[in-house]
Every structure is written in C-alpha cells, then in structure tokens.
N, C-alpha and C positions, 0 to 999 in steps of 0.2 A: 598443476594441481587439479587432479580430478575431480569433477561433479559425484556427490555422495547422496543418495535419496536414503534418509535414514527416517529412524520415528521422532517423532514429535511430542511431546506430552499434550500441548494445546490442541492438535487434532482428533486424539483419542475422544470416541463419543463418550465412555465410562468415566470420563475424567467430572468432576461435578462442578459446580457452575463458579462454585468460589473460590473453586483452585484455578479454575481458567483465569477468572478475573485476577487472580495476583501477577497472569505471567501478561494480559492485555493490557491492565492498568499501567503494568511499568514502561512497557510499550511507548503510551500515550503519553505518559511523566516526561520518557528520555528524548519523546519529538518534540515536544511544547518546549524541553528546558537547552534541547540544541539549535531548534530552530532552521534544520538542516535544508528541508525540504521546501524553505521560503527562496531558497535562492534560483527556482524553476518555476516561480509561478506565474512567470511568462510565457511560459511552453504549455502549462493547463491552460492560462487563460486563451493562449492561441487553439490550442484544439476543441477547448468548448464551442468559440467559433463554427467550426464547420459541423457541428452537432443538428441535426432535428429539434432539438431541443435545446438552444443556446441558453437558458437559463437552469438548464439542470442537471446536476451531477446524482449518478447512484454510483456508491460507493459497497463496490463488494468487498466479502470477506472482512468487515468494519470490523470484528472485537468489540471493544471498549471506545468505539467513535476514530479510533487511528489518530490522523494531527486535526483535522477540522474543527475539534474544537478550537482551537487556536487557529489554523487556517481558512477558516469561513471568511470572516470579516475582513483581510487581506485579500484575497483574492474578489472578494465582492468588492472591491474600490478600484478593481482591474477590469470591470466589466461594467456596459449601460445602463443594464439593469438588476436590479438584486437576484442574487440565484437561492433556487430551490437544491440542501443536500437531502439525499434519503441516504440515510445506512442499511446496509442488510448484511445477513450474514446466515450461516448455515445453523449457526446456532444464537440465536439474535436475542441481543438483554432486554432488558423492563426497563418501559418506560426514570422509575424510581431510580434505576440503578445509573443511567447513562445521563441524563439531565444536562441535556442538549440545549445549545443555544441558539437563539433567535436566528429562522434560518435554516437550520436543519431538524431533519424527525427521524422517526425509527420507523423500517416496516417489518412489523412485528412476527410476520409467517418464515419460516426458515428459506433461502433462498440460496441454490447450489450456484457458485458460481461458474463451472461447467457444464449448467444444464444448455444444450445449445438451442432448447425451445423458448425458456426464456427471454421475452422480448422487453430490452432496457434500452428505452429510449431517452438518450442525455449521453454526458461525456462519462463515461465507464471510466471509475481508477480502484486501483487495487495499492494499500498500503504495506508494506511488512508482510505480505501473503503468496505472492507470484511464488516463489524457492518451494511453495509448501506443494507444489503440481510439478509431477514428473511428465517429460516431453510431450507427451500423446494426447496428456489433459492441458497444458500450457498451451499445445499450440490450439485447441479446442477453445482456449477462452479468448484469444486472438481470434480465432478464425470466426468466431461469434460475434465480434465486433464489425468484422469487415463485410458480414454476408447483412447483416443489419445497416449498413454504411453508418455506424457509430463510431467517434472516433474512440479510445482507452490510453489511459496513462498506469505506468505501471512504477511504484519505487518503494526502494528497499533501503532500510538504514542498514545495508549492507556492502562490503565487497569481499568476492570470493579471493582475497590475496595474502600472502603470508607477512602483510604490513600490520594486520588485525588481530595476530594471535594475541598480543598485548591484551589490549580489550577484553578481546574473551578470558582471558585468565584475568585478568580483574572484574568480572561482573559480581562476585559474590559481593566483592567490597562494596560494588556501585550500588548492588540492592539494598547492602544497608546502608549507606549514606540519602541515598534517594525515596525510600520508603513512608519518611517522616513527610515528605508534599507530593504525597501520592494522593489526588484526588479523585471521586469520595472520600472522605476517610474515615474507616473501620476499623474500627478495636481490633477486629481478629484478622485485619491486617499483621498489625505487631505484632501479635501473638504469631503469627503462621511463619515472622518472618525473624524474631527477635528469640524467642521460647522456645516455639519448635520449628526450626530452622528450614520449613519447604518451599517459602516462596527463593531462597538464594540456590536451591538446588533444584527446583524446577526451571527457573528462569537461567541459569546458567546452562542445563542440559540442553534446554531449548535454544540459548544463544548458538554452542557452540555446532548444532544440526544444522541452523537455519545458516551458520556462515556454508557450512561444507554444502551446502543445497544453491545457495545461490547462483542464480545465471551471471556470466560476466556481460556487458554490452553487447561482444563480437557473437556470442550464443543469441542471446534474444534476438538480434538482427536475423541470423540463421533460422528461427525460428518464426520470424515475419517471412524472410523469404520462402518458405516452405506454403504458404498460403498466396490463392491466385490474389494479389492485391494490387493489381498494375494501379490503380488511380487513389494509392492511400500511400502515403508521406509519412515516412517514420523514422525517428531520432534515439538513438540510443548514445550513453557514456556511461561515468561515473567523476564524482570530484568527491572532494573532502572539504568541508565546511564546520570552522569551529570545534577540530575535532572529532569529525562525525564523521564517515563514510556515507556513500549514497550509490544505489547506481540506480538507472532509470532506460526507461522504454515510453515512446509518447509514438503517436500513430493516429492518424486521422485522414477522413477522404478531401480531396484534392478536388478542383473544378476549373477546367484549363482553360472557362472561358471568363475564370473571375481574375482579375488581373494582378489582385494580391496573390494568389496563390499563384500565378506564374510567375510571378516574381522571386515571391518569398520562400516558396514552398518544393522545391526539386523534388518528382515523384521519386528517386532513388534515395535506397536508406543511408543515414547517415552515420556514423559515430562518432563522440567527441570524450577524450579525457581533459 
C-alpha cells in the first residue's frame, strides 16, 4: 500500500480557526477516550532522559493541546522532577480556547516545525502530525533534532494497513457519537456537526488522508537512517491498544560512557510490532 501525500483540510491556512478546531478537538477527545498512547510512556520518559533539558517537553504541531492534557500528569509520576510542557504550533490557539493544565502552557507565536533554525531545547514530540510532511520535510524535522542532540518522539493514532479501512468508514458515526464530550464545549460545535453536517465531513476527509499519509515503522527507521546519527538510538513499531492503532518513532542521543545507555540503549535502530 503506497504512501499518498494528499491535502488535508486542517493544513490549509484559509481554513478558519473554528473549523480547524472541530477536526483538533476530536483529535484530543479520541486520545483522552482511548488512551492509546499511555502504553509508551516509558519510551518518552526514557528519552527525556537523555535530553538538555530533562524536565521539558515542546510539543510541535500541538492543535488543540494533542493527548497532554490527559498525558501530563502520567508521565510526570515517571519522572524526579515535575516537567515543564510548552505546545506550539504553526497556527497556535488562545490562551481561552485550550485551557491547559497545571504543568503545561501555550507559546503563543506561530512555530514551523521544520524550521531547522529553531532551537527547541527538551524532548521534541509530535502527536497526530509527522504523515502531514512529505519525506524531504520529515527527515528535516529529524535531522533538527539530531544536529541539536535533542532527543523527539514521534506518534500517530495511525497505521498505514488495510486492517483500518473499517475505522475510516466509520468516523462520520464516531463524530457523532463523540461530539456530545468533546471538550470545550460549544454550541456551534453541534450546530457545525448535528445541522450542518462539516465537522463529520471534514473530520472524515481528514481521517481518511492522514491514514494514506502515514509512515509505517520500517519508513520512519529509513528515514533516521538517512541522517548522520551514529550516536542517537531509535525505536520505531506500531501495536493496537483498546482498539486504537498507533505507530511510533522515539530517538534520542546515546553516551557510550554512561552505562545505562550501554546497556540499555543499542546505538542501531530498532523495530518492534
């Protein structure tokens, strides 16, 4: 099944802010309510470890905050000290709108996650966004990480396999069943998605891009390799959890004379299903 770089509704700049946020929000809704991405946060909290900055995550490409609302406080019980999240995003919400919890904040100035000048210091992760950058810009946002020796996590409620067509043909259903504890909650949520029916047909156009966009492990590995990164350790798979798909890319620097890391950490990439 071939890689499709198709359009997106949520990338378009025209698109306006409160349509973006029906196709983020549900986003947000479908990690909090599967809870997929709790089953790795042994691998984030291992690679904030070898970070500059072990208590801090910037989160690109955030949306509507990704899973951290809900994943904050889990993963801060995995670590010594409490960590600092920042979100950013190219097109970054109000304070009002995302109402963030203790723990994380917004930075409010738009922030390309391919900019390669950008210096982000902390564990770099990207939620539901990696599929949305075709090879050239993907391996730029890796190779950003490695030339800064930061480590990034990469994962997607995704897999590019034909186990998931189901799914995609059911989202219109799942946007309306799901809609009702989508939070914030907004009148013209229901109207946009009960009356006039665009949040089930944006969010569906969008599911079904982002599936055909998705890297499968054995690519994203491909695409580490592709960058000189002899002393950076990186793990890629996917599993299914409660339902959910996932697949994931973790990557961080290595120090052959720290003895965890030679133990635990094989500078060659790995893959796991």
């Amino acid at each position: 099944m071939r890689r499709l770089q198709l359009f997106e509704f949520n990338e378009a700049v025209w698109l306006p802010a409160t349509l973006r946020a029906l196709i983020t929000d549900y986003l947000v809704c479908l990690t909090r309510m599967t809870g997929a991405f709790e089953l790795r946060l042994r691998l984030l909290a291992q690679a904030l470890r070898h970070s500059s900055q072990p208590q801090r995550i910037i989160d690109l490409c955030s949306g509507s905050g990704g899973p951290w609302h809900h994943l904050a406080d889990r993963l801060d019980r995995r670590t010594p000290e409490p960590i600092e999240i920042v979100l950013t995003d190219l097109y970054p919400e109000t304070a009002e709108h995302q109402q963030c919890p203790p723990g994380v904040s917004l930075h409010d100035q738009p922030l390309d996650a391919t900019d390669s000048e950008a210096r982000l210091a902390g564990l770099q992760t990207l939620f539901n966004a990696f599929h949305q950058f075709p090879p050239p810009q993907a391996k730029a946002v890796l190779a950003r990480a490695v030339a800064q020796g930061e480590p990034i996590a990469i994962m997607e409620l995704l897999q590019r396999r034909w186990q998931m067509l189901p799914l995609i043909i059911l989202t219109p259903l799942m946007v309306l069943l799901l809609t009702p504890w989508i939070r914030p909650f907004r009148w013209w949520r229901l109207a946009l998605t009960y009356l006039l029916p665009l949040a089930p047909l944006l969010i569906t156009w969008d599911s079904l891009v982002s599936w055909l966009r998705c890297y499968r492990p054995e690519e994203l590995l491909e695409l580490s390799g592709q960058i000189d990164a002899s002393q950076f350790h990186w793990e890629a798979g996917s599993y299914w959890y409660r339902g959910a798909p996932v697949t994931y890319l973790v990557g961080y620097p290595i120090n052959e004379c720290d003895p965890a890391d030679a133990a635990g950490a094989p500078a060659a990439p790995t893959a796991n299903r």
